[in-house]
C-alpha positions in Angstrom: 270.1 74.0 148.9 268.7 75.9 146.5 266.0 78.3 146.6 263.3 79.6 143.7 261.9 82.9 143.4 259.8 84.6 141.0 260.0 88.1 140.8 256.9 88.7 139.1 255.1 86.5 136.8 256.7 87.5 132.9 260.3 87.2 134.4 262.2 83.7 134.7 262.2 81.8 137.9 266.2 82.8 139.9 267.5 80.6 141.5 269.4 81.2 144.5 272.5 79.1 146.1 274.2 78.9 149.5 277.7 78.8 148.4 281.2 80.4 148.6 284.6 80.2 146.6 287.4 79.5 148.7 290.8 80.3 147.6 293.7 77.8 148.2 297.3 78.4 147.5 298.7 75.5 145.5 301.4 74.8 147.8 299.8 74.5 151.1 297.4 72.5 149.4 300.0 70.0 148.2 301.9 69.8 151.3 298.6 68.2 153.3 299.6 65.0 151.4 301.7 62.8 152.8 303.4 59.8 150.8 300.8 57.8 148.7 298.7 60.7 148.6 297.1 60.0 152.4 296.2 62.8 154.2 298.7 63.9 156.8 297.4 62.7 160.2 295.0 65.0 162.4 294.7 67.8 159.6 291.8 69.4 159.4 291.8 70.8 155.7 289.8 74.7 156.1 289.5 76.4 158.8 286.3 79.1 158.8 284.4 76.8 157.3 281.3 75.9 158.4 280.7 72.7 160.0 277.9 71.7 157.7 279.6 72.4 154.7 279.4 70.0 151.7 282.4 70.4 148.6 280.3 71.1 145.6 283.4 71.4 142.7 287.5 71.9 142.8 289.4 73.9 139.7 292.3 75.6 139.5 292.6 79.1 138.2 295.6 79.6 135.8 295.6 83.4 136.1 294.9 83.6 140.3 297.5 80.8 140.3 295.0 79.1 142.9 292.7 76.3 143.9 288.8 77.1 144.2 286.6 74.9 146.3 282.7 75.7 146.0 281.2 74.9 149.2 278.0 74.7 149.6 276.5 75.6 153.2 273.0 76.3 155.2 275.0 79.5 156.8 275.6 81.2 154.0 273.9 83.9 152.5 271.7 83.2 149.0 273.1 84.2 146.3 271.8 84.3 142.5 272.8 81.9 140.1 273.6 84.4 137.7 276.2 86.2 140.0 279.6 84.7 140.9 279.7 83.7 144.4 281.9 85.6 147.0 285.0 84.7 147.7 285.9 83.5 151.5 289.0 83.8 153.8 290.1 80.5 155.1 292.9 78.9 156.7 294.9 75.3 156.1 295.5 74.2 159.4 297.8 70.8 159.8 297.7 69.1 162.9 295.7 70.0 166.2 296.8 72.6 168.5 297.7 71.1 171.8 297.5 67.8 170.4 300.8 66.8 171.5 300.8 64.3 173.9 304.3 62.9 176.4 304.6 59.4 177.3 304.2 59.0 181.2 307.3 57.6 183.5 307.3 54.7 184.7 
């Protein structure tokens, strides 16, 4: 999703891209895994992400001490190639609230 514009006709084409930076702490990130790497059962991995969201690229950032995911999405706002992307809020949720289900008595 990527968008050109030309601002006027001696400058270079911009391009613009629908993406955001989410920041992960290392240690929830680990602790979706279970053994053999799987992920753990009913976890849905962000939270305030939108449903249409594709993962673009994953580092990790000595200094922050964090994960970024660039996700790329039709809901977000263009931004400039030539600017760093904004930073979102999210949320690792494991599991599904209410999920929970009791076996029924015989």
């Amino acid at each position: 999703m990527t968008v050109k514009i030309k601002k006027e006709e001696h400058q270079r084409e911009i391009l613009y891209r629908r993406i955001r930076v989410l920041m992960v702490d290392p240690v929830a990130f680990t602790q979706l895994f279970t053994k053999g790497l799987l992920f753990a059962k009913r976890t849905k991995l962000i939270e305030g992400v939108p449903e249409d969201a594709k993962l673009r690229g994953v580092v990790y950032d000595i200094r922050l001490e964090a994960i970024m995911m660039m996700v790329e999405s039709s809901e977000y706002e263009p931004v400039p190639s030539t600017e760093l992307p904004p930073r979102q809020l999210v949320e690792i949720r494991a599991g599904v609230p209410g999920a929970t289900k009791k076996k029924k008595k015989k």
